[in-house]
MIDOSE-1310 file (N, C-alpha, C; in nm, 2 decimals, decimal comma, always signed):
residues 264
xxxx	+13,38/+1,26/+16,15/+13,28/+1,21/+16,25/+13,36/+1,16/+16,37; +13,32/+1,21/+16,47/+13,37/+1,16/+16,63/+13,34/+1,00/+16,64; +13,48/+0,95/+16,66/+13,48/+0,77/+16,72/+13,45/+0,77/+16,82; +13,31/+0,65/+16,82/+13,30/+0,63/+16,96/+13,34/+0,44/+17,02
xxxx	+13,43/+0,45/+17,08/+13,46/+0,35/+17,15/+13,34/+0,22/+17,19; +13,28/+0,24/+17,24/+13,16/+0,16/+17,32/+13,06/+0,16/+17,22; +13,01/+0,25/+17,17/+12,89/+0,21/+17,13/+12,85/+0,25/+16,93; +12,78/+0,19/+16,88/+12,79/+0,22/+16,77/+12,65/+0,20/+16,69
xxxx	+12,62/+0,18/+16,57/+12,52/+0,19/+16,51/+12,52/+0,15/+16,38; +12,45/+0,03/+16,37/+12,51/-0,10/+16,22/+12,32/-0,12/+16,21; +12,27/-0,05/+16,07/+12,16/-0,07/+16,04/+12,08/-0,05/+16,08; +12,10/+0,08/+16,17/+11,94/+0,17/+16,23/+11,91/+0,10/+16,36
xxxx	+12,03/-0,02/+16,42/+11,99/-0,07/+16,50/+12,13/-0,08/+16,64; +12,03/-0,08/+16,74/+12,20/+0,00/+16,87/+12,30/-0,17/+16,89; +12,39/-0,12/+16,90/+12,49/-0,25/+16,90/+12,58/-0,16/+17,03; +12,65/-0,26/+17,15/+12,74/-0,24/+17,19/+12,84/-0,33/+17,18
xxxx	+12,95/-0,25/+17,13/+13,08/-0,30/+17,05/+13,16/-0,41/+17,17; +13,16/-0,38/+17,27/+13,21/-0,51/+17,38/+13,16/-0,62/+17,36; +13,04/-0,62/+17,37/+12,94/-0,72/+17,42/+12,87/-0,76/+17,27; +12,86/-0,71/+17,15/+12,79/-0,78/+17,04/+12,66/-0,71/+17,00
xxxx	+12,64/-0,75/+16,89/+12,49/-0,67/+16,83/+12,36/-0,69/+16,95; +12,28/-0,57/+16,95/+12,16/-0,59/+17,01/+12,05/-0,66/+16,88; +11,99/-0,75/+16,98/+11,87/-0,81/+16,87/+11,83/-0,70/+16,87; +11,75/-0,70/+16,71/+11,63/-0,56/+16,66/+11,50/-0,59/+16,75
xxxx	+11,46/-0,72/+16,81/+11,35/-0,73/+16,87/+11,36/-0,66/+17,02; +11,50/-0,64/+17,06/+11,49/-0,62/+17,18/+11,51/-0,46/+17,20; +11,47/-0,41/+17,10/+11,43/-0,22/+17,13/+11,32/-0,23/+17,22; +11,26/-0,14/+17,26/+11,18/-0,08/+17,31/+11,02/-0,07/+17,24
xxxx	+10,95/-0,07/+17,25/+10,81/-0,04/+17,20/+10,84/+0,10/+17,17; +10,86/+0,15/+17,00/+10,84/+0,29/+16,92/+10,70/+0,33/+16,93; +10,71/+0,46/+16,92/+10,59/+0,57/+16,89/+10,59/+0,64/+16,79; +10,48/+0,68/+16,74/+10,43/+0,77/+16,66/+10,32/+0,90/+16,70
xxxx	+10,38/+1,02/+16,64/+10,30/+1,12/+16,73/+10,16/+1,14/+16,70; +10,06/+1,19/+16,80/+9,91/+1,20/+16,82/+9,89/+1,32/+16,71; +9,98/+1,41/+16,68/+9,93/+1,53/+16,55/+10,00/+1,53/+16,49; +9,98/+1,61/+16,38/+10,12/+1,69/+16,31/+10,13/+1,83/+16,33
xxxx	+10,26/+1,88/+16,30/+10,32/+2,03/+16,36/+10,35/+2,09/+16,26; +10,38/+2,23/+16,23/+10,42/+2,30/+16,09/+10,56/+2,22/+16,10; +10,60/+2,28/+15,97/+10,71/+2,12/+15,89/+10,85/+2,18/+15,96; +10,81/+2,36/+16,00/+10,97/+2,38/+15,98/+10,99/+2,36/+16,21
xxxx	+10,90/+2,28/+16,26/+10,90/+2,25/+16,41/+10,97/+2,10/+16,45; +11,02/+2,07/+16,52/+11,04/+1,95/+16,58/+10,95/+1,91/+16,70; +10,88/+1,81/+16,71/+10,82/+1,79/+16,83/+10,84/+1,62/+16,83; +10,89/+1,57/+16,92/+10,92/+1,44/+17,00/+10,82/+1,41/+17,08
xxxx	+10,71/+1,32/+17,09/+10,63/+1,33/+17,17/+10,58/+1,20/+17,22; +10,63/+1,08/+17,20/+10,66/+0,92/+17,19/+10,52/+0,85/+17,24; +10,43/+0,91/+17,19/+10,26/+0,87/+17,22/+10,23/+0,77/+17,17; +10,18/+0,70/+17,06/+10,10/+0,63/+17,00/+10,24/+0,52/+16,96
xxxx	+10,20/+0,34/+17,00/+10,26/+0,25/+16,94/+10,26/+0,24/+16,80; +10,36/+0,22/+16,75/+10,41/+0,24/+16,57/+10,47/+0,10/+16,55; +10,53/+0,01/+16,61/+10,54/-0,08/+16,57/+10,64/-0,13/+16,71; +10,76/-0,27/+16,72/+10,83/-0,30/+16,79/+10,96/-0,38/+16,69
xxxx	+11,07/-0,37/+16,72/+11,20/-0,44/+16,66/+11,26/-0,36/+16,57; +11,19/-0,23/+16,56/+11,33/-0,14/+16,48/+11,36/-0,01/+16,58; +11,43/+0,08/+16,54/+11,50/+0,13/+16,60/+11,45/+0,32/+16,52; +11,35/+0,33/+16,50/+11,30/+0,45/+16,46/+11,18/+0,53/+16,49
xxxx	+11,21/+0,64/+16,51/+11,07/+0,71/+16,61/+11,08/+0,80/+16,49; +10,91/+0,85/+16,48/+10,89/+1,00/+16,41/+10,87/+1,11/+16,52; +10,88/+1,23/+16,44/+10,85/+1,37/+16,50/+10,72/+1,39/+16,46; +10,64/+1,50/+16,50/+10,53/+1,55/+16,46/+10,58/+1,65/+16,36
xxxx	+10,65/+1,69/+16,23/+10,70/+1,74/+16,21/+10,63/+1,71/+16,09; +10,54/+1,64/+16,08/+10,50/+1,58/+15,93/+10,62/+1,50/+15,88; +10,66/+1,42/+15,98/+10,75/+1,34/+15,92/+10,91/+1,37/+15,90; +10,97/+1,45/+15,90/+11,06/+1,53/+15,82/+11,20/+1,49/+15,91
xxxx	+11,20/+1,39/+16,05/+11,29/+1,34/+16,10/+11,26/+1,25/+16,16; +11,36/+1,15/+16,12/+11,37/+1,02/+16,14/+11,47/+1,01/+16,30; +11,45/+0,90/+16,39/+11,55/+0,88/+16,48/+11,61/+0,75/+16,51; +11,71/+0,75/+16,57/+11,78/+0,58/+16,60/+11,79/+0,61/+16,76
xxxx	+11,77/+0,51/+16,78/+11,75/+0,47/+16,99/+11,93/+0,38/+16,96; +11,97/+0,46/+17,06/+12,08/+0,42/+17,06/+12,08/+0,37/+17,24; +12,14/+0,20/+17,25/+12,12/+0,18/+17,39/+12,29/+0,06/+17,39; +12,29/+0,06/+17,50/+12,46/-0,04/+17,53/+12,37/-0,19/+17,60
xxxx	+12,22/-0,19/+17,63/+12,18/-0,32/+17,63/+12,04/-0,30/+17,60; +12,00/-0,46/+17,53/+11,80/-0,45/+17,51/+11,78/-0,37/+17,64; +11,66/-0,31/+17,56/+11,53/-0,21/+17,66/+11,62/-0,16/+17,81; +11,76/-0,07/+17,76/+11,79/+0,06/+17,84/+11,71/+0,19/+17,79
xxxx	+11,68/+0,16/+17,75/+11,57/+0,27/+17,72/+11,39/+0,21/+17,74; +11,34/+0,29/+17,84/+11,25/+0,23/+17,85/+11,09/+0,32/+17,81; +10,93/+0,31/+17,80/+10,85/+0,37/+17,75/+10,78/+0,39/+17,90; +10,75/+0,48/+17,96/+10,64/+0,51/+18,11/+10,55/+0,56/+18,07
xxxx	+10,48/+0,63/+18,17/+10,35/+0,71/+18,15/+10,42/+0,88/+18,15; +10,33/+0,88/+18,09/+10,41/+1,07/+18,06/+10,29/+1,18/+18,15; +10,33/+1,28/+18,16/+10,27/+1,38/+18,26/+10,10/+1,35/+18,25; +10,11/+1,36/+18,36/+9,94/+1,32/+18,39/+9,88/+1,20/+18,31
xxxx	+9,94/+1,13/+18,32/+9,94/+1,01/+18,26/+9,84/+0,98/+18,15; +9,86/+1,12/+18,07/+9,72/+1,05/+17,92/+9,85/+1,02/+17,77; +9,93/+1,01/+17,84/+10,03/+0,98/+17,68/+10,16/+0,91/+17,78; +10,26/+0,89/+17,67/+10,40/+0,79/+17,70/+10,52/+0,95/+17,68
xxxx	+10,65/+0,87/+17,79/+10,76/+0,93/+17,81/+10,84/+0,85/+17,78; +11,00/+0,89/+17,76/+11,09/+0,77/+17,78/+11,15/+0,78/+17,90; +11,20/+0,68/+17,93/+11,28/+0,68/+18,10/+11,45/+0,65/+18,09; +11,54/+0,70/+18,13/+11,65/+0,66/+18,05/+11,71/+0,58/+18,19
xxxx	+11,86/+0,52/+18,15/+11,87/+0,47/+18,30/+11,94/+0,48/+18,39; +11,94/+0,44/+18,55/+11,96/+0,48/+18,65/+12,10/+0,52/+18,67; +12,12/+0,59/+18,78/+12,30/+0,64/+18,87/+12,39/+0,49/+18,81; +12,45/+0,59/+18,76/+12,58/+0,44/+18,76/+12,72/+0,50/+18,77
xxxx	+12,84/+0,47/+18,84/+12,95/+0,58/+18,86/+13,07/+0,43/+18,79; +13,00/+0,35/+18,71/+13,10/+0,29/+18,65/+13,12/+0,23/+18,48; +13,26/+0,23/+18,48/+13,23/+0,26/+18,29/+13,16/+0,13/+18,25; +13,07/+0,04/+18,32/+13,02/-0,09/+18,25/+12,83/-0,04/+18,25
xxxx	+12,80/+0,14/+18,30/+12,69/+0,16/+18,32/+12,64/+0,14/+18,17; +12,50/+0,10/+18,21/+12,38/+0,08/+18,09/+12,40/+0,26/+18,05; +12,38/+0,29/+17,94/+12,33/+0,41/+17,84/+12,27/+0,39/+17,73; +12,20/+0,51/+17,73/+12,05/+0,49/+17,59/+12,11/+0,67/+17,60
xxxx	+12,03/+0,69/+17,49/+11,98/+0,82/+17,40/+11,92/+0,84/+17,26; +11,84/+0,90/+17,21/+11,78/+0,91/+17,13/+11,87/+1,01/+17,05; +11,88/+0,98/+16,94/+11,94/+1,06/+16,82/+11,93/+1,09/+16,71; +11,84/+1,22/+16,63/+11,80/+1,28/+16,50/+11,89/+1,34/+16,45
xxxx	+11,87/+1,28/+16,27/+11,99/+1,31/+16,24/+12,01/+1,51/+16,21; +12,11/+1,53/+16,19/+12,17/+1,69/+16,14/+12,06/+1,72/+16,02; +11,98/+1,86/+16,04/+11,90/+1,91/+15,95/+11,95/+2,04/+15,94; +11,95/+2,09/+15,87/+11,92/+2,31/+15,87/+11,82/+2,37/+15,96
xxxx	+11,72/+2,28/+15,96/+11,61/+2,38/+15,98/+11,62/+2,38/+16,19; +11,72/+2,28/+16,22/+11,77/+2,26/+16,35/+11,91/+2,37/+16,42; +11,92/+2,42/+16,31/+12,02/+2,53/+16,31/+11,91/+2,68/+16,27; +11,96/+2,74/+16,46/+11,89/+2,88/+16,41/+11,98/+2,98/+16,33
xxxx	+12,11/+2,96/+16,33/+12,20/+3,15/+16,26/+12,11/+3,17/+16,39; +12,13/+3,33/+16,31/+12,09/+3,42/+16,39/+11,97/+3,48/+16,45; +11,90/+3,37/+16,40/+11,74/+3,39/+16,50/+11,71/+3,36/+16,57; +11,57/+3,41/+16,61/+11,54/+3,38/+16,76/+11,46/+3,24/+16,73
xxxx	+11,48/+3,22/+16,84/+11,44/+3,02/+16,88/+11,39/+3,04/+17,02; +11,33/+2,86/+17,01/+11,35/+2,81/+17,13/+11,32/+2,67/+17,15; +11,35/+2,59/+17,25/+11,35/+2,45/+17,28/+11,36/+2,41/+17,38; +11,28/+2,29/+17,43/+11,29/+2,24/+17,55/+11,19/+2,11/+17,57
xxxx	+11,11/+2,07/+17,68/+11,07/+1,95/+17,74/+11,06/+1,95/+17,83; +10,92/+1,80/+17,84/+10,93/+1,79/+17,99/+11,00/+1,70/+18,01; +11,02/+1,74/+18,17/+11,12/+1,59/+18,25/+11,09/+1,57/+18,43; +11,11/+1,46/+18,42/+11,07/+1,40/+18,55/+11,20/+1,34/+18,62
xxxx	+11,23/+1,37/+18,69/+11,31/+1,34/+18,79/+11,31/+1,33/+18,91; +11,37/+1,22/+19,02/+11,36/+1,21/+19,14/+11,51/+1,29/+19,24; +11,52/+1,33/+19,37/+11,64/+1,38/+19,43/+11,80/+1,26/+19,38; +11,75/+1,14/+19,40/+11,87/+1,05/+19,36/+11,90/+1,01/+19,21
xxxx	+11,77/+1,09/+19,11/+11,80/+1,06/+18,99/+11,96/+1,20/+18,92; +11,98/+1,31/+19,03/+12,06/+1,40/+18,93/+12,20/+1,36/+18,96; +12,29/+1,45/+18,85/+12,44/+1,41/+18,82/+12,51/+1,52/+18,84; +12,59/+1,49/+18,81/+12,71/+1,60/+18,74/+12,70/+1,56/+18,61
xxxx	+12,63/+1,65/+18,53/+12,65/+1,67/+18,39/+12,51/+1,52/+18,35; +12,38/+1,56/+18,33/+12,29/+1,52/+18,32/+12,20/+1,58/+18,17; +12,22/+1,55/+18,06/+12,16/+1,64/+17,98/+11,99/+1,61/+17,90; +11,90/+1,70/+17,90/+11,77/+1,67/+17,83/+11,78/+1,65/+17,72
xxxx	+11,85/+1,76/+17,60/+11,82/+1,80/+17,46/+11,98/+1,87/+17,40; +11,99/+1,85/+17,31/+12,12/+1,93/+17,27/+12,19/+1,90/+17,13; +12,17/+2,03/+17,01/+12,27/+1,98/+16,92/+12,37/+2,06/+16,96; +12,54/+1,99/+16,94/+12,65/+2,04/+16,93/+12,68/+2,00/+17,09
xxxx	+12,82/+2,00/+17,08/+12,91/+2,01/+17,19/+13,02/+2,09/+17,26; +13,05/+2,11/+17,36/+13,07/+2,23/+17,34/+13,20/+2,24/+17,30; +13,30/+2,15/+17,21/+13,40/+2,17/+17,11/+13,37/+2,16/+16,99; +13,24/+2,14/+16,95/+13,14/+2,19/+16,82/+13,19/+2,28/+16,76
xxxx	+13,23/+2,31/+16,64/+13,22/+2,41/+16,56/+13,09/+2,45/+16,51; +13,07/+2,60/+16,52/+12,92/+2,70/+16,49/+12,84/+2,67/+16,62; +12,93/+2,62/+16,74/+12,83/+2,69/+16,81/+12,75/+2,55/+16,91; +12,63/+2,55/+17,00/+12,57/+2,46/+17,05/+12,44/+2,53/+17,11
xxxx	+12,37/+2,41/+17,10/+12,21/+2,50/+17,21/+12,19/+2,36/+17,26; +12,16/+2,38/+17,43/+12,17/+2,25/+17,51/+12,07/+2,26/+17,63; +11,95/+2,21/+17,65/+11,91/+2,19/+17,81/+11,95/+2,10/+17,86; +11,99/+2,14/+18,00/+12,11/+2,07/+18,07/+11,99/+2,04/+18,26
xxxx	+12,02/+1,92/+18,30/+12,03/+1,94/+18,47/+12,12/+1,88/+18,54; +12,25/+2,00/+18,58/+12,37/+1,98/+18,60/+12,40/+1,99/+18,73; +12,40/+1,85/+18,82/+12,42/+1,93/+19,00/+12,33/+1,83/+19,07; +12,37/+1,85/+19,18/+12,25/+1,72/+19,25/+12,17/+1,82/+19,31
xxxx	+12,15/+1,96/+19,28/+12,03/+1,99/+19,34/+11,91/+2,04/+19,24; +11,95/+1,99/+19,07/+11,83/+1,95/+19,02/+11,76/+2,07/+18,98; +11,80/+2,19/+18,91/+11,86/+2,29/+18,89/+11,87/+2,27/+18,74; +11,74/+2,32/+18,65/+11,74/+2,29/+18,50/+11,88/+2,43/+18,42
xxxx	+11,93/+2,43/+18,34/+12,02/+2,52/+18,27/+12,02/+2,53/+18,15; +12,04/+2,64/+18,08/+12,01/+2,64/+17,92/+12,16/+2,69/+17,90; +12,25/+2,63/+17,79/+12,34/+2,68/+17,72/+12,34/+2,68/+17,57; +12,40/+2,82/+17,58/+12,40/+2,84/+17,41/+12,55/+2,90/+17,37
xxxx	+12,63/+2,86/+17,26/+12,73/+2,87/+17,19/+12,73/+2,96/+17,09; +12,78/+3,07/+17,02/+12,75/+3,05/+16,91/+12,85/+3,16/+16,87; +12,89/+3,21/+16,72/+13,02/+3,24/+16,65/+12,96/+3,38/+16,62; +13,00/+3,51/+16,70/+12,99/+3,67/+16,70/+13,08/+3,72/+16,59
xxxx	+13,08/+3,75/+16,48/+13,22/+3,80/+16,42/+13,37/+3,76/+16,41; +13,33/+3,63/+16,44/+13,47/+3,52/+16,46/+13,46/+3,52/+16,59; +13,44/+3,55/+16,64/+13,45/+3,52/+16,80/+13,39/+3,41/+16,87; +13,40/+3,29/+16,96/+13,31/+3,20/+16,99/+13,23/+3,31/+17,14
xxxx	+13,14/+3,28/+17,14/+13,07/+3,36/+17,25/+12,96/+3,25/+17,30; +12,96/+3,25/+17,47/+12,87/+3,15/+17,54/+12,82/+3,22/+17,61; +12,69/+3,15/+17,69/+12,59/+3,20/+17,77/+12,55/+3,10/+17,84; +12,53/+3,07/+17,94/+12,43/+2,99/+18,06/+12,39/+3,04/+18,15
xxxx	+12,24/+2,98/+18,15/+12,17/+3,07/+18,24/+12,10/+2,91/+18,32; +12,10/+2,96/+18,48/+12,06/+2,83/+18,55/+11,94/+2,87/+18,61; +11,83/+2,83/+18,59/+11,66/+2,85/+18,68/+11,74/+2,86/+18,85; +11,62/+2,90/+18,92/+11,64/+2,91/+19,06/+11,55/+2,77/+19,11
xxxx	+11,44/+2,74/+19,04/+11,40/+2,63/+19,05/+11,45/+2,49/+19,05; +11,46/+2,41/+19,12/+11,49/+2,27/+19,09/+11,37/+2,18/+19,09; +11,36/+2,07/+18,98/+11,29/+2,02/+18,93/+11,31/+1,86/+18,97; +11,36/+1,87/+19,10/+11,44/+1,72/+19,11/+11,35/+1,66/+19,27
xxxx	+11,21/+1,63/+19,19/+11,08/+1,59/+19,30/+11,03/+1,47/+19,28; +11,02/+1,44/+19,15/+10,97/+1,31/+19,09/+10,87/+1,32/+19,07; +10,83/+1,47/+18,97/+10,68/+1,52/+18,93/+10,70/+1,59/+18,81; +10,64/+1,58/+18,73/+10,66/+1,62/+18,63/+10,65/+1,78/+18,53
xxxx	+10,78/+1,84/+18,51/+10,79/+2,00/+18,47/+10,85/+2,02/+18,33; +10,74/+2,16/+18,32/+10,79/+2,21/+18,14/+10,93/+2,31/+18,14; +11,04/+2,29/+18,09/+11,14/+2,31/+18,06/+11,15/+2,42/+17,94; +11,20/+2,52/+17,96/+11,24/+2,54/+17,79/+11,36/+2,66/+17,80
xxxx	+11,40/+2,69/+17,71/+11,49/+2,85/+17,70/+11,49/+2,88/+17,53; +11,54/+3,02/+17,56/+11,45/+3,08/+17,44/+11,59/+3,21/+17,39; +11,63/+3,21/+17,26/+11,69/+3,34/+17,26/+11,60/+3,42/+17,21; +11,57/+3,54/+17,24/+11,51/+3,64/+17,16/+11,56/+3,78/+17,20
xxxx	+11,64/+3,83/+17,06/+11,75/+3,92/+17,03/+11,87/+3,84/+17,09; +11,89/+3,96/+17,20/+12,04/+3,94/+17,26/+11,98/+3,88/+17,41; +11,86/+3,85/+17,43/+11,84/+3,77/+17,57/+11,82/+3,61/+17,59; +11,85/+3,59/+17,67/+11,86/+3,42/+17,74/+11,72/+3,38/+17,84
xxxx	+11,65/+3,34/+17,80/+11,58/+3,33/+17,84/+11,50/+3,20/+17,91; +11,50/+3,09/+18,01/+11,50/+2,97/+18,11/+11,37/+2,99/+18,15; +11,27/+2,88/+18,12/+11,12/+2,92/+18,14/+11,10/+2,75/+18,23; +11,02/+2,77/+18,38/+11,00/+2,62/+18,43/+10,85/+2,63/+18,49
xxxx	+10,80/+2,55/+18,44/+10,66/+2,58/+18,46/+10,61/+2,73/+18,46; +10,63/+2,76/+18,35/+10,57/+2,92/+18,31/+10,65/+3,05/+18,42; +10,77/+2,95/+18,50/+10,78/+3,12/+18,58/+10,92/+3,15/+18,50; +10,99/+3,23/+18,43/+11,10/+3,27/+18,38/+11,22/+3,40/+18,42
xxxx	+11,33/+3,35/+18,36/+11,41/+3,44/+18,42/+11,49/+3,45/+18,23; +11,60/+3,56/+18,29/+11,64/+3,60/+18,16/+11,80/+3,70/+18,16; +11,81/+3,65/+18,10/+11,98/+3,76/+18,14/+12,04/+3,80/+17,98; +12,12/+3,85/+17,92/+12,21/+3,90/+17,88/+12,26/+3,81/+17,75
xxxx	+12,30/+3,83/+17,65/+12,36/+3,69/+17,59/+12,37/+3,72/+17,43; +12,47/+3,79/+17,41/+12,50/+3,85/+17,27/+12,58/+3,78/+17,20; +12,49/+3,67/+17,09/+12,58/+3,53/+17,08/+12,64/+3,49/+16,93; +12,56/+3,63/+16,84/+12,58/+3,56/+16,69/+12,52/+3,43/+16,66
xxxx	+12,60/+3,38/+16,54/+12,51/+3,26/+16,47/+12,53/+3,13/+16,53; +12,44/+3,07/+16,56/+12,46/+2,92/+16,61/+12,40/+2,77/+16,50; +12,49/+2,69/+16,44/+12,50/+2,64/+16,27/+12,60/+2,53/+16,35; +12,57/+2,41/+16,32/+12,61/+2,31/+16,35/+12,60/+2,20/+16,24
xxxx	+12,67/+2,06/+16,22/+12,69/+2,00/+16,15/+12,63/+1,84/+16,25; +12,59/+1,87/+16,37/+12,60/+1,78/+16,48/+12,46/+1,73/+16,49; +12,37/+1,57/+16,49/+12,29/+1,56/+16,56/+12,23/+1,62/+16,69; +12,09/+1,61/+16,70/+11,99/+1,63/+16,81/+12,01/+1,52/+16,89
xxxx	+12,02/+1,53/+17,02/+12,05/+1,39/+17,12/+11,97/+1,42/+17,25; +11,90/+1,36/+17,23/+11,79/+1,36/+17,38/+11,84/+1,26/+17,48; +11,86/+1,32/+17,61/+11,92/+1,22/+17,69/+12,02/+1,14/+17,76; +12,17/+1,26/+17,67/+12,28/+1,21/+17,66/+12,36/+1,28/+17,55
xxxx	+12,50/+1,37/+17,57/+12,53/+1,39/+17,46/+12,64/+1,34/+17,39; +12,60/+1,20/+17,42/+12,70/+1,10/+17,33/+12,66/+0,96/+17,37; +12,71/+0,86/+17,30/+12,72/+0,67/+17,39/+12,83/+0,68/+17,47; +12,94/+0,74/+17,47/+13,05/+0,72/+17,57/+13,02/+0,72/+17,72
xxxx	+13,12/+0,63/+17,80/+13,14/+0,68/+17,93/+13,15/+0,78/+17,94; +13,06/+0,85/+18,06/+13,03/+1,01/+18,05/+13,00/+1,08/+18,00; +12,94/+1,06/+17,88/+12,86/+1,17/+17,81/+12,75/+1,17/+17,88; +12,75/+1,21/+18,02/+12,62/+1,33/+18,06/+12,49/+1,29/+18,05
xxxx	+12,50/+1,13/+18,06/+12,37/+1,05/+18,07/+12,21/+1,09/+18,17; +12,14/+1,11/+18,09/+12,02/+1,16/+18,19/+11,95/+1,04/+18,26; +11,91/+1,07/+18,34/+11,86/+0,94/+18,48/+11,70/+0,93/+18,47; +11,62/+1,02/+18,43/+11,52/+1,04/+18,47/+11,38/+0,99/+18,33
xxxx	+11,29/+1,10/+18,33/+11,20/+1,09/+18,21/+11,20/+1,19/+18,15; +11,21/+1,19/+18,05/+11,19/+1,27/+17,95/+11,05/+1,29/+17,82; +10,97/+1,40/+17,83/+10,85/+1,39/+17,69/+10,84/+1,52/+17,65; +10,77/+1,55/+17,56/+10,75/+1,64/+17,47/+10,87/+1,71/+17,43
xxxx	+11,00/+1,66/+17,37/+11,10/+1,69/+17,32/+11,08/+1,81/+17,18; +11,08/+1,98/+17,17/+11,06/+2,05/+17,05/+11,16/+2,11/+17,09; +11,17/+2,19/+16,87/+11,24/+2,26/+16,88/+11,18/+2,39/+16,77; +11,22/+2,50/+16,74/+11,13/+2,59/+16,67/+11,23/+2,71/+16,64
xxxx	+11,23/+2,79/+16,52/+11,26/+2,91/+16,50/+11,10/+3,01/+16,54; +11,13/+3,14/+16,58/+11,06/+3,21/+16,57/+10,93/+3,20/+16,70; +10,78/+3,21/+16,67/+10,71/+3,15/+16,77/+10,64/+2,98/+16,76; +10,70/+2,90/+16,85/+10,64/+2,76/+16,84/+10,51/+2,70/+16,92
xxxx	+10,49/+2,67/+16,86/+10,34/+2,60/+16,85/+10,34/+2,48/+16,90; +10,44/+2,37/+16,90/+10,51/+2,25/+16,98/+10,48/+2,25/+17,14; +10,55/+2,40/+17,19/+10,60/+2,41/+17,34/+10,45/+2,34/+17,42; +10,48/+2,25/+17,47/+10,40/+2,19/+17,57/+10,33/+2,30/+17,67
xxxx	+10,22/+2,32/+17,77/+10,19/+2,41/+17,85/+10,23/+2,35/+17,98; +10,24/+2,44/+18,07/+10,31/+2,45/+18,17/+10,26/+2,32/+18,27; +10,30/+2,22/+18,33/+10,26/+2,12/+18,38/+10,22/+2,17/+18,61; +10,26/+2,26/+18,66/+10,20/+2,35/+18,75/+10,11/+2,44/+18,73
């Protein structure tokens, strides 16, 4: 397991190692989701209050994954209004270009059924973001990294012009083989858009509010040992902290039933 310096996790509850344990009181207001989804789907959808002082969200998934809010102070992670304001998002937090910046991210642990091999999938979310919320290296969703072994699947908004990207890793015949594909769209208005990418066969496929593009992408099996991390793909300085909002977090082999409809 990767050490991480700064930030850690003692009892389901976020501690930053400089500065001392976070009180359990001072998480964020948890949710629980408005339905359930077939068992083998992930859907993140942080709607309905569940309780306050621990540190665990459910999936719609009928349960089947548990999460830990990982933050470096109380309520860096915070609960908004989510697209068209009839349910809740999380908000993660703002530009910071120094290593004492606040970081949150949400993290489920390593399952199988989060690992496609060699089928077709897909995953993604909405997210909200403003022109001064984007980075260099901003991430939505992602298991694995890209020194992962078996591979990685990641939506990324990488660039200050706000510019959603889907990458995927994964192991051809021993071979490691990658693919990124970047929308033409930028999503960086401070209104809220459906996100997703999709392999099916050998294509790549980046969907933003229902308009899609698709290229090329012969990737083999993608099998990881690595947590799902919304938001961030790590607690370190620079792990690729997202600035914005993030809701409806799925993930799915085959055709999913999770994927949010198109918010234009």
């Amino acid at each position: 397991m990767r050490a991480h310096r700064q930030l850690g996790v003692v009892l389901m509850a976020a501690v930053l190692m400089s500065c001392g344990p976070v009180a359990r009181d001072a998480t964020p207001d948890l949710v629980e989701p408005s339905e359930a989804r077939d068992d083998d789907e992930l859907h993140v959808d942080f709607e309905r209050p569940l309780y306050r002082g621990g540190s665990r969200l459910f999936d719609a998934g009928q349960g089947w994954a548990d999460a830990v809010v990982l933050e470096s102070q109380p309520r860096a992670l915070t609960l908004v209004a989510g697209a068209a304001d009839i349910d809740r998002a999380v908000s993660f937090p703002p530009r910071c270009s120094d290593r004492r910046c606040v970081r949150a991210l949400v993290e489920l642990p390593d399952d199988d059924r989060l690992d496609p091999g060699q089928q077709d999938f897909v995953f993604g979310a909405r997210v909200r973001l403003a022109a001064d919320q984007t980075d260099t290296g901003s991430n939505i969703v992602q298991k694995g990294r890209y020194e992962t072994l078996g591979g990685q699947w990641k939506l990324q908004i990488d660039g200050a012009d706000g510019h959603p990207s889907c990458v995927l890793q994964g192991n051809l015949e021993g071979t490691r083989e990658s693919a990124r594909l970047e929308a033409a769209q930028s999503v960086a208005d401070d209104t809220w858009h459906s996100v997703s990418c999709q392999r099916s066969g050998d294509d790549l496929t980046i969907t933003v509010d229902g308009s899609s593009e698709t290229v090329a992408a012969e990737l083999g099996a993608i099998a990881n040992a690595e947590p799902v991390r919304i938001g961030a793909s790590g607690p370190d300085y620079q792990d690729d902290q997202f600035h914005g909002d993030i809701d409806d977090v799925y993930f799915c082999t085959g055709e999913c039933t999770a994927a949010p409809r198109p918010t234009a």
